[in-house]
C-alpha positions as CSV (number, residue, x, y, z in Angstrom):
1,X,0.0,0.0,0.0
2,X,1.1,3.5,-0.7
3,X,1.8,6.2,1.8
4,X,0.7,9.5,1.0
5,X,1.5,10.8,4.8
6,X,4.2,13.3,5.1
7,X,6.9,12.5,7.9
8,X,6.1,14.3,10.5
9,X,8.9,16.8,11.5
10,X,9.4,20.4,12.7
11,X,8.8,22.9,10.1
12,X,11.9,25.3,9.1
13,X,11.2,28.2,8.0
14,X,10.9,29.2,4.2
15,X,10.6,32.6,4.1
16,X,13.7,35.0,3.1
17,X,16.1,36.6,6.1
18,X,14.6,39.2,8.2
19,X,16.8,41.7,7.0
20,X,15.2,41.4,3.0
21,X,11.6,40.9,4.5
22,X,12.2,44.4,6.3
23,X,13.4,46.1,3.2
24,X,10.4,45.1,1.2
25,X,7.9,46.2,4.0
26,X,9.8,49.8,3.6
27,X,9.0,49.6,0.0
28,X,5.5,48.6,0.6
29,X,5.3,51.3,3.4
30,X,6.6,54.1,0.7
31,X,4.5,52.9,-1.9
32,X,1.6,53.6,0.4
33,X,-1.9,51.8,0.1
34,X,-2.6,52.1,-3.5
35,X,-0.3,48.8,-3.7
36,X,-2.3,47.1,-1.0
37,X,-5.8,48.2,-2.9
38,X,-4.5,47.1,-6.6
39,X,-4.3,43.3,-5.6
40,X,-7.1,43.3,-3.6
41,X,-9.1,45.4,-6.0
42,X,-11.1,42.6,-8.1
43,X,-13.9,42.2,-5.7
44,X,-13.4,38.7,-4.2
45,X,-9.9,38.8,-4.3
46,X,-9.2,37.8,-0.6
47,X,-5.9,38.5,0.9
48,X,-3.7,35.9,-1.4
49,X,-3.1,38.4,-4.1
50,X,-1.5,40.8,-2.4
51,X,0.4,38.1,-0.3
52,X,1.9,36.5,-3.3
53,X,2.2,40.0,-4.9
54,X,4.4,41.5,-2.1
55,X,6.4,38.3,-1.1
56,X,9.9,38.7,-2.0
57,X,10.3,34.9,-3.5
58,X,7.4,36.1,-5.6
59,X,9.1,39.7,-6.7
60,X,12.5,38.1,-7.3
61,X,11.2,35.4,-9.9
62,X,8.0,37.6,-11.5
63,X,11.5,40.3,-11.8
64,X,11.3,42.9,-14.2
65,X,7.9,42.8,-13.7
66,X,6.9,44.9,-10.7
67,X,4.5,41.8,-9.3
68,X,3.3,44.5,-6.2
69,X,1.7,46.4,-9.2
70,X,-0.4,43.8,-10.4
71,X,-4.0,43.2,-10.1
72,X,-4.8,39.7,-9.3
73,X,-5.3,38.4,-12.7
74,X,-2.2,40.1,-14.0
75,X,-0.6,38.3,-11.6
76,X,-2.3,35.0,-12.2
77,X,-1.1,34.9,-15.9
78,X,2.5,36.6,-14.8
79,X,2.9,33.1,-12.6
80,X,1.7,31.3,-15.3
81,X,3.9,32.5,-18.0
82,X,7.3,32.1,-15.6
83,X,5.8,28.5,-14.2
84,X,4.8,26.9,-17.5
85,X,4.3,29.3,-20.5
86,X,3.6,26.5,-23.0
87,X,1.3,23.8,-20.6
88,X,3.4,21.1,-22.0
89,X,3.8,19.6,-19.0
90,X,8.0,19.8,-19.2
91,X,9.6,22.8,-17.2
92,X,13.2,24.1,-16.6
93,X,14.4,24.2,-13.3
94,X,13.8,28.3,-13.0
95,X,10.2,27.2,-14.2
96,X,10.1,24.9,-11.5
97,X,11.3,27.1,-9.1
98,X,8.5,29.6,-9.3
99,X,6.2,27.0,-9.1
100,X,7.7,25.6,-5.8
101,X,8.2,29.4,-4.3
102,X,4.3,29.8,-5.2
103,X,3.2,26.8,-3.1
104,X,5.5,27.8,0.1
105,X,4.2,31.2,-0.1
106,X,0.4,30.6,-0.4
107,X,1.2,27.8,2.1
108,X,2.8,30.2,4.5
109,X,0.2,32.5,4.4
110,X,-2.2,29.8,5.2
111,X,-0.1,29.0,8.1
112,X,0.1,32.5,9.5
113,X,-4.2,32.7,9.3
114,X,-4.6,28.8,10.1
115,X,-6.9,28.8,6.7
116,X,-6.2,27.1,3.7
117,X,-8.3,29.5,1.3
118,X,-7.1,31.6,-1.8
119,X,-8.6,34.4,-3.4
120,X,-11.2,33.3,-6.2
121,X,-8.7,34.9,-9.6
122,X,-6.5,32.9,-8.5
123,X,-7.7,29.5,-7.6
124,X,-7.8,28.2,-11.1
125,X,-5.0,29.4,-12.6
126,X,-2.8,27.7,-9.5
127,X,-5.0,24.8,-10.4
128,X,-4.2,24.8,-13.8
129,X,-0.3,25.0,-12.8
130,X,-1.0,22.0,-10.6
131,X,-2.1,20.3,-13.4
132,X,0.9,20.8,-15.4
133,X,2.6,19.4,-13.0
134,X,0.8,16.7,-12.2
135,X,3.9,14.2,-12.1
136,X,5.3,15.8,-9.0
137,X,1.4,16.2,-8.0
138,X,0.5,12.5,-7.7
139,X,3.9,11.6,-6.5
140,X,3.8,14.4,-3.8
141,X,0.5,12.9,-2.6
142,X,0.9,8.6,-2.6
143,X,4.8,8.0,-3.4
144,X,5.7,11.0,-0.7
145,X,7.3,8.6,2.3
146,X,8.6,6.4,-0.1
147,X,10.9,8.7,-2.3
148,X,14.0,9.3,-1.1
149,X,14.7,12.1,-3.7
150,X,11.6,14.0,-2.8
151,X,12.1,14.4,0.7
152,X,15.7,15.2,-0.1
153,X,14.6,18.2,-2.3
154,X,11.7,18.9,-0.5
155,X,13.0,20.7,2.8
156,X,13.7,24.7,2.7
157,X,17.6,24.0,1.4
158,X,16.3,21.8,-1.6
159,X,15.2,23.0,-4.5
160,X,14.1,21.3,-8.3
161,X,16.3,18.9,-10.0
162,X,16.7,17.0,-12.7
163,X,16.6,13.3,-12.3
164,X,18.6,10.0,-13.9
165,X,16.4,10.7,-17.6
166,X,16.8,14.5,-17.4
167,X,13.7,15.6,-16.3
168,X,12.8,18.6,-13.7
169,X,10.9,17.4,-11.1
170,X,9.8,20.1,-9.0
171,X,9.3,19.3,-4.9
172,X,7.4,20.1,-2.0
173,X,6.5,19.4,1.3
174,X,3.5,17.3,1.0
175,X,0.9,19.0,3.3
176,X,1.9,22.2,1.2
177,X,0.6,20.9,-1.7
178,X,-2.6,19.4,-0.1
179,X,-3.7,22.6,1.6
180,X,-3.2,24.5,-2.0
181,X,-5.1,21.7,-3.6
182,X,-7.8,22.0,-0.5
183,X,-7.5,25.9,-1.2
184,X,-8.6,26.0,-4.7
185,X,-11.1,23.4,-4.6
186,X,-13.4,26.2,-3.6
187,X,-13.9,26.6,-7.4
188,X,-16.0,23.7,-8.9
189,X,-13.5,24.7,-12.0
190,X,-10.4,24.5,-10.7
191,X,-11.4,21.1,-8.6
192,X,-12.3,19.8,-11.7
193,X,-8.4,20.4,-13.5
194,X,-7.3,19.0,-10.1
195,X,-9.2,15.9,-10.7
196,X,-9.0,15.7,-14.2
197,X,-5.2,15.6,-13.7
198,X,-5.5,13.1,-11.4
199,X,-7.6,11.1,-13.4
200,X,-4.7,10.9,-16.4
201,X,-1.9,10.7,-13.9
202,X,-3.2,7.4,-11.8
203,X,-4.8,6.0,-15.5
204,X,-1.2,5.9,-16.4
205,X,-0.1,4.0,-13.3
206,X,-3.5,1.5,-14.1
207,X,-2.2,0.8,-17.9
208,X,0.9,-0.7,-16.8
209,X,-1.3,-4.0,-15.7
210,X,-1.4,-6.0,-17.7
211,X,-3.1,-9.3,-18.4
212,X,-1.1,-11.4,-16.5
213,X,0.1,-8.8,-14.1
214,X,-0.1,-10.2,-10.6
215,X,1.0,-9.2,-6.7
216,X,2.2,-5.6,-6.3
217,X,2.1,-4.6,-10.3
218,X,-2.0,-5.1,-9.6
219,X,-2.5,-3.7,-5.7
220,X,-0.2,-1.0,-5.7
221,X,-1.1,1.3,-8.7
222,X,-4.7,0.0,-7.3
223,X,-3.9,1.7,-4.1
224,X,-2.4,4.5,-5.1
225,X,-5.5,5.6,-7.2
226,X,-7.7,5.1,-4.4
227,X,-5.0,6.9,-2.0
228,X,-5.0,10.0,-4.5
229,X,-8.7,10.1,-5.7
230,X,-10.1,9.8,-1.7
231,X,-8.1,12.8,-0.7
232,X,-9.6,14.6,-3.3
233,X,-13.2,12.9,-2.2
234,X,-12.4,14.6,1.1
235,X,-11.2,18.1,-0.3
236,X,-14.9,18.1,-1.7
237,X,-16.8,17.2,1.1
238,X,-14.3,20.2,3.0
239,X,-15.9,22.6,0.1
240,X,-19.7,21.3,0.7
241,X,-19.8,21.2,4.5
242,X,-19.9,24.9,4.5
243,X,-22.4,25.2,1.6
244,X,-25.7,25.2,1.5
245,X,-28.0,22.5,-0.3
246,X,-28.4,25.1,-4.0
247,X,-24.4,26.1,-3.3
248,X,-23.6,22.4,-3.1
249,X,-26.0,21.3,-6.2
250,X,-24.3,24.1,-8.0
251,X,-20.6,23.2,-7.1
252,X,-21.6,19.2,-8.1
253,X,-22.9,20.3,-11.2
254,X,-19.9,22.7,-12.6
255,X,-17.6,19.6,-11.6
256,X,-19.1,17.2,-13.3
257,X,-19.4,19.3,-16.4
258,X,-15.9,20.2,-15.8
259,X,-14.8,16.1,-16.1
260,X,-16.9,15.5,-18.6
261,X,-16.7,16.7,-22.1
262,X,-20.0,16.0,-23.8
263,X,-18.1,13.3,-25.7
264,X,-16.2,16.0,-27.5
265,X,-13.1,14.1,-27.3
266,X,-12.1,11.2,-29.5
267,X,-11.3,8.0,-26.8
268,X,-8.1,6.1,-28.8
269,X,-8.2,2.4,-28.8
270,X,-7.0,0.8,-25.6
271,X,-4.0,-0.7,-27.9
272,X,-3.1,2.8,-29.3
273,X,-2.6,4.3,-25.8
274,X,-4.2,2.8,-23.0
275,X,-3.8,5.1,-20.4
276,X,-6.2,8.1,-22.3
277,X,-8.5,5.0,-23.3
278,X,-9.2,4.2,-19.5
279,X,-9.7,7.5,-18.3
280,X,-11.7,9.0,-21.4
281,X,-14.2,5.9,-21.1
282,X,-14.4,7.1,-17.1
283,X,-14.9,10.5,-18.0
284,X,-17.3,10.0,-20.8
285,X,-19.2,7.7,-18.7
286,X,-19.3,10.4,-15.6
287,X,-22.2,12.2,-17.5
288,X,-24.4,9.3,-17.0
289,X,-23.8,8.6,-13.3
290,X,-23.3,12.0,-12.1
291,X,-21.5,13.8,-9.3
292,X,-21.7,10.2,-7.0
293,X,-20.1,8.4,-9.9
294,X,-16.6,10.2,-8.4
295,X,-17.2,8.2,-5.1
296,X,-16.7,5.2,-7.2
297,X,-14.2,6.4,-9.8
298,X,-11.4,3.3,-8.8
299,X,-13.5,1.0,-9.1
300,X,-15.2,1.8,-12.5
301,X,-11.6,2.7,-13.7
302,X,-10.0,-0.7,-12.9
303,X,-13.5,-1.9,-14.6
304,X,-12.7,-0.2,-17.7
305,X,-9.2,-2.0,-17.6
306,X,-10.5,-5.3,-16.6
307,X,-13.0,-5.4,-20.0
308,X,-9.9,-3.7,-22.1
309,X,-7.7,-6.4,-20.9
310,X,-9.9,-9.3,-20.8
311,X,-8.8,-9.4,-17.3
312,X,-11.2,-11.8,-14.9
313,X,-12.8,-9.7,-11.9
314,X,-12.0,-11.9,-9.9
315,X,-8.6,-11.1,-10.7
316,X,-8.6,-7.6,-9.2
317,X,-11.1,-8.3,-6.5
318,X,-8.4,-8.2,-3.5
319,X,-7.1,-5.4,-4.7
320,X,-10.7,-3.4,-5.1
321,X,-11.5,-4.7,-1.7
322,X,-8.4,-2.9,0.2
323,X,-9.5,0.5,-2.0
324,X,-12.0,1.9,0.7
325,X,-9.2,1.5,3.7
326,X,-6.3,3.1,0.9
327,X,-9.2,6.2,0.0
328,X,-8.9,6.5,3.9
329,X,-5.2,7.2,3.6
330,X,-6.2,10.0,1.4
331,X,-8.7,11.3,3.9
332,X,-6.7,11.2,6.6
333,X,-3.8,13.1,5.1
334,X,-5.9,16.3,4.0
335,X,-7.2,16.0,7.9
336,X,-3.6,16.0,9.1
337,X,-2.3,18.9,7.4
338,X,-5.7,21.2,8.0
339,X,-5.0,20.3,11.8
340,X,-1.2,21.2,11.6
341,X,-2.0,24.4,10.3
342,X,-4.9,25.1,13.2
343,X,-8.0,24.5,10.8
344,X,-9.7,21.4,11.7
345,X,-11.7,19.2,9.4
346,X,-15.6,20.6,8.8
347,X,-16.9,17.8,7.4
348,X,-17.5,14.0,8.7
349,X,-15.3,11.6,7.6
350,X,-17.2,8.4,6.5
């Protein structure tokens, strides 16, 4: 079974020296509070946009640009251009840097309020940059304990890297990731990127079974989906507890229109690429069963594999019976991280 808890250890501190902190407040101070009132002049803008706006980490990486002169949707597309200007999905390390700076700094800020909320411009464009890193997403949240190199990099002295096939992995703290992933979930939109990420990332980790797959090569990827899909089960029953019944209908309905394309998009064959097969049959099929389809969605996903495999269920049925205890794992690690940071868990855990 995978472990999606991070270790539990004291928390060192991220943000810059003292000494550069207090020479940005004097050049808030000067600027007066016209900087203050452009970030947090879009209405529902909340107090991340001028957070991330006036955060060195922030300043140095959007530099040129004068980030603690931006509105918050100026400064939503600013982080997206330095984070992943094309949405490919690959990044440089300086890419991957402003993506990691992002998550400590929004996860400092919700550590100095003890809420894990974000204004609403930016919730899904940070979902979006999630998404394009969705690699270091799903291993942040069920490989965590178990990769050495990602708790190596992880901690305030690491940083990106590249790893043995060249590629930039970017790392974070695990509950730092969950409480920005809880944080935009407010948005039916941006849950839905988060999930639809999700969805591709664990069908990849499903397509490696194969027929005669057996042991481990069957329950872990099994477990892992579980693990990854129940935290995001819990983020959404964080969003509804505080909702009421036409809020919550509402926020159902924009997610499941947000998974589900209308059957715009072509499914390939399972042989041509297997992983898109198994999760565009899921998410084609989501628009039949609705929101509670997603309270099922490893389970129909290994289903779709089973029939594309000619797979017997009975095959998997160990595996599938071990997924509500791994979904737990999933539950239990957005619970730990709202407690650490003073905000405990609205809704009941079932």
């Amino acid at each position: 079974m995978t472990n999606s808890q991070a270790p539990s250890a004291p928390r060192a501190s991220r943000r810059p020296p003292a000494r550069v902190l207090a020479a940005g407040a004097a050049v808030v101070l000067a600027a007066g509070v016209g900087t203050w009132l452009a970030v947090r002049s879009d209405g529902d803008a909340g107090p991340s946009c001028a957070t991330v706006a006036k955060d060195p980490r922030i300043q140095k990486d959007l530099a040129p640009a004068d980030a603690s002169g931006m509105n918050c949707q100026e400064l939503a597309a600013a982080l997206k251009k330095a984070a992943a200007p094309d949405g490919s999905g690959r990044h440089t390390l300086e890419q991957a840097g402003v993506m990691r700076d992002l998550v400590n700094t929004l996860d400092d800020d919700f550590r100095d309020r003890s809420r894990a909320d974000i204004a609403a411009p930016l919730r899904e464009p940070v979902a979006e940059l999630l998404a394009d890193y969705s690699t270091d997403m799903h291993t942040m949240l069920v490989h965590y304990a178990d990769s050495t190199a990602y708790l190596r990099h992880a901690g305030p002295n690491g940083g990106p890297w590249r790893d043995e096939k060249g590629v930039v992995r970017m790392p974070v703290e695990n509950q730092s990731l969950i409480l920005v992933m809880r944080a935009v979930s407010d948005d039916p939109a941006a849950y839905a990127t988060l999930r639809k990420a999700e969805t591709g990332r664990s069908a990849e980790d499903l397509a490696r079974i194969s027929r005669t797959s057996a042991g481990d090569a069957v329950s872990v990827p099994v477990s892992a989906t579980a693990t990854a899909l129940g935290l995001l089960d819990a983020m959404a029953d964080e969003v509804l507890a505080s909702r009421s019944k036409s809020e919550a209908d509402r926020w159902k309905a924009e997610v499941v229109k947000g998974l589900s394309d209308g059957g715009a998009s072509e499914v390939p064959a399972f042989s041509a690429d297997p992983a898109r097969y198994i999760a565009g049959t899921w998410e084609r099929g989501i628009g039949n069963g609705g929101y509670p389809a997603l309270r099922k969605q490893t389970e129909e996903m290994v289903g779709v594999l089973v029939q594309a495999t000619g797979r017997t269920a009975e095959s998997v049925a160990e595996p599938l019976r071990q997924v509500t205890i791994s979904a737990r794992g999933g539950k239990d690690a957005l619970d730990e991280a709202l407690i650490n940071i003073g905000a405990p868990p609205r809704s009941p855990r079932t």
